[in-house]
C-alpha positions as CSV (number, residue, x, y, z in Angstrom):
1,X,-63.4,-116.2,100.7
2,X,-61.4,-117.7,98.2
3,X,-58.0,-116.9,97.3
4,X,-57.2,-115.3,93.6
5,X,-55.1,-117.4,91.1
6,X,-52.8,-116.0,89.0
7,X,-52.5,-117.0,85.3
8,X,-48.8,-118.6,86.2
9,X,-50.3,-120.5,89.0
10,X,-50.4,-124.3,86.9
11,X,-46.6,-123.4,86.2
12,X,-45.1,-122.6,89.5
13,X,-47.0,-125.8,91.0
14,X,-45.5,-127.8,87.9
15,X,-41.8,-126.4,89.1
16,X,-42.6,-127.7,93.1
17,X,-43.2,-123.7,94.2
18,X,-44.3,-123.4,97.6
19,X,-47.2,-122.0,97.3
20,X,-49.1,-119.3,100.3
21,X,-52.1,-116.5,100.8
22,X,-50.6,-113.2,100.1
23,X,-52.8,-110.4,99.4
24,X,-56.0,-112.4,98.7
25,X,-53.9,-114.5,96.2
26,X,-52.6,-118.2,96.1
27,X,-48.6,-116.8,95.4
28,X,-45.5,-118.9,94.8
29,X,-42.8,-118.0,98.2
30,X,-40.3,-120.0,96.8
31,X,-38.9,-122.6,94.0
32,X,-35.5,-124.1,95.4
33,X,-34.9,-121.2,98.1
34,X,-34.6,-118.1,99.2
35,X,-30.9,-117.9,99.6
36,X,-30.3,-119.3,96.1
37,X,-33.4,-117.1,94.4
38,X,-32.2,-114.0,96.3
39,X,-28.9,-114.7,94.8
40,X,-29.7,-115.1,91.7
41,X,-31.4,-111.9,91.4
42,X,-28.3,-110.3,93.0
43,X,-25.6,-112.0,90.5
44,X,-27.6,-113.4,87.6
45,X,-31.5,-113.3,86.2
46,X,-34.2,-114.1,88.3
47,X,-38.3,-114.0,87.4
48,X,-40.7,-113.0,89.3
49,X,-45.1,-113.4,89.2
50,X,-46.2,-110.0,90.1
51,X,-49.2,-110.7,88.0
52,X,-51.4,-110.0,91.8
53,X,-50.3,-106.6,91.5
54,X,-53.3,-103.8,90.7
55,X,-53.5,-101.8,87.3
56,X,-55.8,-98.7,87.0
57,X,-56.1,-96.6,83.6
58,X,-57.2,-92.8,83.9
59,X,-58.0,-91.2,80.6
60,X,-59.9,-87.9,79.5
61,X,-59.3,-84.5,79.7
62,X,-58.6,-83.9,83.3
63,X,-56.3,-86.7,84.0
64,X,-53.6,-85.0,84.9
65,X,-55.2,-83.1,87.1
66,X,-57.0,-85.7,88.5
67,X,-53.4,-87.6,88.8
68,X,-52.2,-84.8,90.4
69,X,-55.1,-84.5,92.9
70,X,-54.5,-88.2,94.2
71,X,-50.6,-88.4,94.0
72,X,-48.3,-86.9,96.3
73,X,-45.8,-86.7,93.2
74,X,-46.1,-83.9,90.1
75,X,-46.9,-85.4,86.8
76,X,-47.6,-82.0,85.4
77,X,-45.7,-81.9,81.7
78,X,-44.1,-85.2,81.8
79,X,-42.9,-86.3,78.7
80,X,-44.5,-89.5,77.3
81,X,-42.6,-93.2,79.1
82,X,-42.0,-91.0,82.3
83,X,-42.7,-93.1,85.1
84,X,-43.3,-91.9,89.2
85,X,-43.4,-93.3,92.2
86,X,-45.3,-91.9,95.0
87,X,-48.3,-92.5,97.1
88,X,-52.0,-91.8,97.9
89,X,-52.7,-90.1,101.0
90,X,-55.7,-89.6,103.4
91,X,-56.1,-86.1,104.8
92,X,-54.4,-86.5,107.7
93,X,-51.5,-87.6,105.8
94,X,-51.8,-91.3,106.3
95,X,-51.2,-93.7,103.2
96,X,-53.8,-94.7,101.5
97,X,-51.4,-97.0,99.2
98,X,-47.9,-96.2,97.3
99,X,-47.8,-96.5,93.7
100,X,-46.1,-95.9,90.2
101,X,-47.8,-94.0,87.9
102,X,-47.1,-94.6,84.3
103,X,-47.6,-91.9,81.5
104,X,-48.2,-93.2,78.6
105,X,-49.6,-90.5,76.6
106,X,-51.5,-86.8,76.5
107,X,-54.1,-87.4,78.6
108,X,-53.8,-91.4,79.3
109,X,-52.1,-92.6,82.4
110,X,-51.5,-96.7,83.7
111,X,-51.2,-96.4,87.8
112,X,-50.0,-99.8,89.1
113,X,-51.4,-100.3,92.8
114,X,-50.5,-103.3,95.5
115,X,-52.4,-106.6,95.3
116,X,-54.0,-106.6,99.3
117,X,-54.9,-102.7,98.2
118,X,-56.6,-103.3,95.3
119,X,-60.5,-103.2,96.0
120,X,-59.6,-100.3,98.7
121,X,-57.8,-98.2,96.2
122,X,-60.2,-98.6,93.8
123,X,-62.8,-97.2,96.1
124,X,-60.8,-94.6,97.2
125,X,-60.0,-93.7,93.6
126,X,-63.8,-93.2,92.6
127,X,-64.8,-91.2,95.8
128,X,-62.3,-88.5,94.2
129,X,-62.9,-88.8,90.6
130,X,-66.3,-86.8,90.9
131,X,-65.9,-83.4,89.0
132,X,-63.0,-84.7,86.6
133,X,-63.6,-85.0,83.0
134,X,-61.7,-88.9,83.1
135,X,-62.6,-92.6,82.0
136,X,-61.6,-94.5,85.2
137,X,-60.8,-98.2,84.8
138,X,-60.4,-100.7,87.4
139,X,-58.0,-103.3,84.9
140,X,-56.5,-105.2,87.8
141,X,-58.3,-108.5,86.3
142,X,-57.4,-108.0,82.7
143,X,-53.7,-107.8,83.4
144,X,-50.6,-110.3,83.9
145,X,-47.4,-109.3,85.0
146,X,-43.7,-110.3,85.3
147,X,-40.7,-108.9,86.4
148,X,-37.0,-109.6,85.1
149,X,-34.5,-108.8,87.3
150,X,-30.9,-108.5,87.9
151,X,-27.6,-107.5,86.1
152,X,-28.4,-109.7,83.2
153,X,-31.7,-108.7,83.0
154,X,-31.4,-106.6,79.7
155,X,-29.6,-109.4,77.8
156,X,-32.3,-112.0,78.9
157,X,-35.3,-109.3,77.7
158,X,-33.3,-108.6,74.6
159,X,-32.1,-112.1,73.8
160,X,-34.7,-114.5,75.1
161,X,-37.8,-112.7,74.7
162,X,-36.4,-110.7,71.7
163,X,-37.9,-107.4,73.4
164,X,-36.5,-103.9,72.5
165,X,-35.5,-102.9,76.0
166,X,-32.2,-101.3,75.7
167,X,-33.5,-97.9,75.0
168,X,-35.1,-97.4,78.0
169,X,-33.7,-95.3,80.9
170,X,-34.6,-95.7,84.7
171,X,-38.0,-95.0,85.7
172,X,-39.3,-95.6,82.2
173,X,-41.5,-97.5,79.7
174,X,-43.1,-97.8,76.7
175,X,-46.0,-100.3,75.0
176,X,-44.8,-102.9,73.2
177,X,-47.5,-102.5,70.1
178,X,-49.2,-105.2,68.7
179,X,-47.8,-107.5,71.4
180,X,-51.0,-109.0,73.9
181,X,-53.3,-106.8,72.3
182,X,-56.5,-108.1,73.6
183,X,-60.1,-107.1,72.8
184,X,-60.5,-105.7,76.4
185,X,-58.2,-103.7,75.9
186,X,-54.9,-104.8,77.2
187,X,-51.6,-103.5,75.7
188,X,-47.9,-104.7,76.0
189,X,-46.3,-102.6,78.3
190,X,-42.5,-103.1,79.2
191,X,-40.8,-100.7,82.3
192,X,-37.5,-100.3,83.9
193,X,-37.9,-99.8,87.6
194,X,-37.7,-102.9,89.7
195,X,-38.1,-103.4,93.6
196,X,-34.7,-105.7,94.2
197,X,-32.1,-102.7,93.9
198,X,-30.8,-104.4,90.7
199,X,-31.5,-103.5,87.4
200,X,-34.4,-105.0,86.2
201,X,-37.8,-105.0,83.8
202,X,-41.8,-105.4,83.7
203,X,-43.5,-106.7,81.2
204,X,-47.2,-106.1,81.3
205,X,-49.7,-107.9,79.1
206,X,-52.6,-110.4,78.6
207,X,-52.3,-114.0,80.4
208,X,-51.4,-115.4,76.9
209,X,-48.8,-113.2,76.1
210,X,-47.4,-113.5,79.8
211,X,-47.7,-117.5,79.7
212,X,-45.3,-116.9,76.5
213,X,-43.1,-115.2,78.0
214,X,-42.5,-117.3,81.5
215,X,-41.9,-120.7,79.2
216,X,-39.4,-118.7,77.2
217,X,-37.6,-117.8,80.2
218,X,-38.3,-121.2,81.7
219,X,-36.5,-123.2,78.7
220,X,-33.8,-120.6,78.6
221,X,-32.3,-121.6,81.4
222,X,-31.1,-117.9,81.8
223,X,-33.3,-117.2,84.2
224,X,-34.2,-118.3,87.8
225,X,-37.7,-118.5,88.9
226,X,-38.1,-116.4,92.0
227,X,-41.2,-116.1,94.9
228,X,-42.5,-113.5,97.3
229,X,-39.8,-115.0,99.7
230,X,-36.8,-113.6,98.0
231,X,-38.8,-110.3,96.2
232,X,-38.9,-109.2,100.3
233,X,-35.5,-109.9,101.1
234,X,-34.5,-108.1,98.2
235,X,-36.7,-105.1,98.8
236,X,-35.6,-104.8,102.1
237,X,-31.8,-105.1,101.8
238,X,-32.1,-101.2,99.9
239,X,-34.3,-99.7,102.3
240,X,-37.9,-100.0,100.2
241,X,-41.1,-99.8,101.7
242,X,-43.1,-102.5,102.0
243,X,-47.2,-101.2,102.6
244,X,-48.6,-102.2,105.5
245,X,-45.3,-102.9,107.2
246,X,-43.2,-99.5,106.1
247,X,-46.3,-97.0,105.7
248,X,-50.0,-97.6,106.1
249,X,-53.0,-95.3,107.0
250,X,-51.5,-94.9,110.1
251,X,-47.6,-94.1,108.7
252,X,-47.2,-91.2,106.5
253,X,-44.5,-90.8,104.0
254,X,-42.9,-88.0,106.0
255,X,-43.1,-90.8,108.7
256,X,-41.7,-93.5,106.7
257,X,-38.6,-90.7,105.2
258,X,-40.2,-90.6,101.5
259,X,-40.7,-87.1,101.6
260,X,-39.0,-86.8,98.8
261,X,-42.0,-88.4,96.2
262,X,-44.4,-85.7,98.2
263,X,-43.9,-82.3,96.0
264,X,-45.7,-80.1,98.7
265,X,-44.6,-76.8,95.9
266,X,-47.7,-78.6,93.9
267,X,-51.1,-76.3,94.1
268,X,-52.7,-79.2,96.1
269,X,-53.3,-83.1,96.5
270,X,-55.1,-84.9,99.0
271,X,-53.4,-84.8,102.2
272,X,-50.6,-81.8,101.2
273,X,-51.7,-79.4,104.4
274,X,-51.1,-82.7,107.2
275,X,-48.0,-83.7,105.0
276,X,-46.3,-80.1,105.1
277,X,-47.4,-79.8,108.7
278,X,-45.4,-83.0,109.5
279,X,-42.7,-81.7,107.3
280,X,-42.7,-77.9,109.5
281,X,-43.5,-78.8,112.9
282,X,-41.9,-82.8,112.7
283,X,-43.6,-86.0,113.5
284,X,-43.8,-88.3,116.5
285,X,-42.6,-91.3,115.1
286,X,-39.9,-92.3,112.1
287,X,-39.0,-95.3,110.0
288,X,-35.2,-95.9,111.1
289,X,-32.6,-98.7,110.0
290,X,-31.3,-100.9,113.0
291,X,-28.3,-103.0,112.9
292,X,-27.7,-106.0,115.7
293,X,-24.3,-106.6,117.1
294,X,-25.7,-110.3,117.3
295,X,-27.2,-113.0,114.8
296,X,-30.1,-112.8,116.6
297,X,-32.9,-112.1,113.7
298,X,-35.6,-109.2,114.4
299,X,-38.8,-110.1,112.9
300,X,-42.2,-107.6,112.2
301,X,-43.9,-106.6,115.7
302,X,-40.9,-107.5,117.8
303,X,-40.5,-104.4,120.6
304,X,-37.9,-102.1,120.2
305,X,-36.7,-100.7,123.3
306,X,-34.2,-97.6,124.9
307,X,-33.2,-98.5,129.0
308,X,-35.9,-101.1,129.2
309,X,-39.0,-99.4,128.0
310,X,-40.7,-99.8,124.3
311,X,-40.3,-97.0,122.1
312,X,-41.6,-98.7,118.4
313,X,-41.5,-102.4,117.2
314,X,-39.7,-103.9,114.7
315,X,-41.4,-103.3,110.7
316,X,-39.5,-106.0,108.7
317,X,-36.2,-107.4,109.8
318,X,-34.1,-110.4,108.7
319,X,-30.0,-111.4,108.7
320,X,-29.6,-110.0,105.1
321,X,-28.3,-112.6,103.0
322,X,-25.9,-109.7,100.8
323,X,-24.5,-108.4,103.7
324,X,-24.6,-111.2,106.5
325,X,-25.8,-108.8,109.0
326,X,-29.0,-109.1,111.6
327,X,-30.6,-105.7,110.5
328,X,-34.3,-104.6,110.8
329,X,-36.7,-101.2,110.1
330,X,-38.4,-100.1,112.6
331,X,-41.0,-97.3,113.7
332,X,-40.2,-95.7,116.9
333,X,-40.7,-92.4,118.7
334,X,-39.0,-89.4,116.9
335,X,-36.6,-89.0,119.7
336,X,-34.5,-92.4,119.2
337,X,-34.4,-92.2,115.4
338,X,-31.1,-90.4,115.0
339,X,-28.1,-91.8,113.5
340,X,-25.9,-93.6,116.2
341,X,-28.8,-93.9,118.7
342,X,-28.2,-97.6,121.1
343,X,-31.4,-99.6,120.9
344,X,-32.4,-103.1,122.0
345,X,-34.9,-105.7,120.2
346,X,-36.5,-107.6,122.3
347,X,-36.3,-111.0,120.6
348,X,-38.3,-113.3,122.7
349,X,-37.5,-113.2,126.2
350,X,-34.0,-111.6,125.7
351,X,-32.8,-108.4,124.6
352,X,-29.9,-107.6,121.8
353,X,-28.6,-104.6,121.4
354,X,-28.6,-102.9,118.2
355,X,-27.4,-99.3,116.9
356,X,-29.4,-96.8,114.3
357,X,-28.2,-97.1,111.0
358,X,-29.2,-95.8,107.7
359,X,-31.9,-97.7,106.3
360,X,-30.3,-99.1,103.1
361,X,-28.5,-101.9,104.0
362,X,-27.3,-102.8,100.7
363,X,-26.3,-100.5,97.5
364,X,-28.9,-100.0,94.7
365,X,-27.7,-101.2,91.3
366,X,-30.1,-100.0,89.0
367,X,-29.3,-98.9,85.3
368,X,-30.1,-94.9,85.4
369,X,-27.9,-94.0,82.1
């Protein structure tokens, strides 16, 4: 099958990108590289293509409840902007996908979902929409996405793209009315969340209006362009999850130490009894932080062993590029998660030893006032 295209794509082959699969779309990894991208983001302005991500609208009477039903977080009585993060869950507790859910009104709710996720969520979403009063709608093709990030990130919004943006608190958003407007449907939407640990904004909207918006930024010269590459690198320096690496069907968010998006005091969502079981009686395995005494780079899948025998394998690792430091996240049994806890990573056919460490490896420096 072929791979998707975003509506960027002609541009970030027209700037050199290099270009590679990632969840069933053709994505730009990186423009110069990492290092200087990652950098950029870290110090500057950088832009990212996140136009592969999912977008799902819930609307109707019962769609808070129905929110509610599929979210580990509590919507109930948000006020209008407010903006969640939390995830889907199986029965058993597994992940089904994490999410941000967007409320944008009484009764009207945007849920943004990951790209390799999308057909699987949205299948998942309709098995457990029957007996809700809603208007489900899969919008994942009608929507383009970027995201602006870093410390000048509110100056570029502001002063390039001449978007109010400076009202907005963390975990927020709003529609930008009468901006990519489409027929279909499509509204403006700009948020202030971010996945680098800076500051940062996304600006929802047609291809059109998205197209608009990268050559602004382009001609600016106020703002890098940034791929997948450097988005990881970023993510992973403050401790965020990754799916299918940090949580998956088989890692729970109790697993992967995101309890905290899972309000077990709610009257119910899907998977609440297996999460507050976990929660009570403790799990078997836990997402830890892992720093190397040596350069030696961990990668995903690489054993992680105590006195010679496996006890979990590496999730992501990399020598951060913030901190200069060979660090990695890792799943292993409960018993070896604690703080302090001497490891090794078997990193081909030698072992480096490595200590437990919390997982953020580099301070968050979003805007939250």
């Amino acid at each position: 099958m072929e791979n998707k295209r975003t509506c960027l794509y002609d541009k970030h082959v027209a700037l050199g990108a290099l270009i590679s699969p990632f969840g069933g779309f053709d994505m730009p990894i990186q423009y110069s590289n990492i290092i200087d991208e990652h950098q950029a983001v870290r110090q500057a302005c950088g832009v990212f293509d996140v136009s592969h991500m999912g977008e799902v609208t819930v609307r109707g009477k019962d769609a808070e409840r129905y929110v509610n039903h599929i979210f580990t977080n509590d919507v109930t009585g948000a006020p209008d902007g407010q903006i969640f993060y939390g995830m889907m869950c199986y029965p058993n507790g597994g992940t089904v996908d994490d999410l941000l859910v967007y409320k944008m009104g009484e009764a009207d709710y945007f849920l943004v979902i990951n790209a390799a996720n999308i057909d699987k969520d949205w299948a998942w979403m309709q098995q457990q929409a029957e007996g809700f009063d809603i208007d489900l709608q899969n919008r994942s093709d009608n929507y383009a996405q970027i995201a602006v990030q870093g410390p000048e990130a509110e100056n570029v919004v502001e002063e390039v793209l001449g978007l109010s943006c400076r009202d907005l608190v963390f975990y927020t958003g709003k529609r930008l009315d009468g901006l990519g407007d489409a027929p279909d449907g499509v509204e403006a939407i700009i948020s202030r969340t971010g996945y680098t640990g800076e500051d940062g904004f996304e600006i929802y909207g047609t291809a059109d209006f998205i197209r608009g918006l990268w050559d602004k930024l382009m001609a600016s010269g106020r703002c890098k362009p940034c791929g997948l590459g450097c988005r990881d690198t970023l993510r992973f320096e403050v401790g965020l999850p990754l799916y299918g690496d940090e949580l998956s069907a088989d890692i729970s968010p109790i697993m992967a130490g995101l309890g905290m998006f899972c309000k077990l005091d709610k009257p119910e969502f899907i998977g609440k009894e297996a999460l507050q079981r976990q929660k009570q009686e403790g799990v078997s395995r836990r997402v830890i932080g892992i720093e190397l005494a040596d350069k030696a780079i961990p990668r995903h899948g690489y054993a992680v062993l105590k006195d010679g025998q496996q006890v979990g394998e590496v999730t992501t690792g990399y020598h951060t590029i913030s901190t200069d430091k060979s660090v990695c996240m890792a799943l292993v049994d409960a018993a070896h998660a604690k703080l302090g806890t001497e490891l090794e990573i078997q990193i081909r056919r030698k072992t480096f030893p490595g200590v437990v460490v919390k997982k953020r490896f580099y301070e968050k420096r979003y805007k939250k006032s």
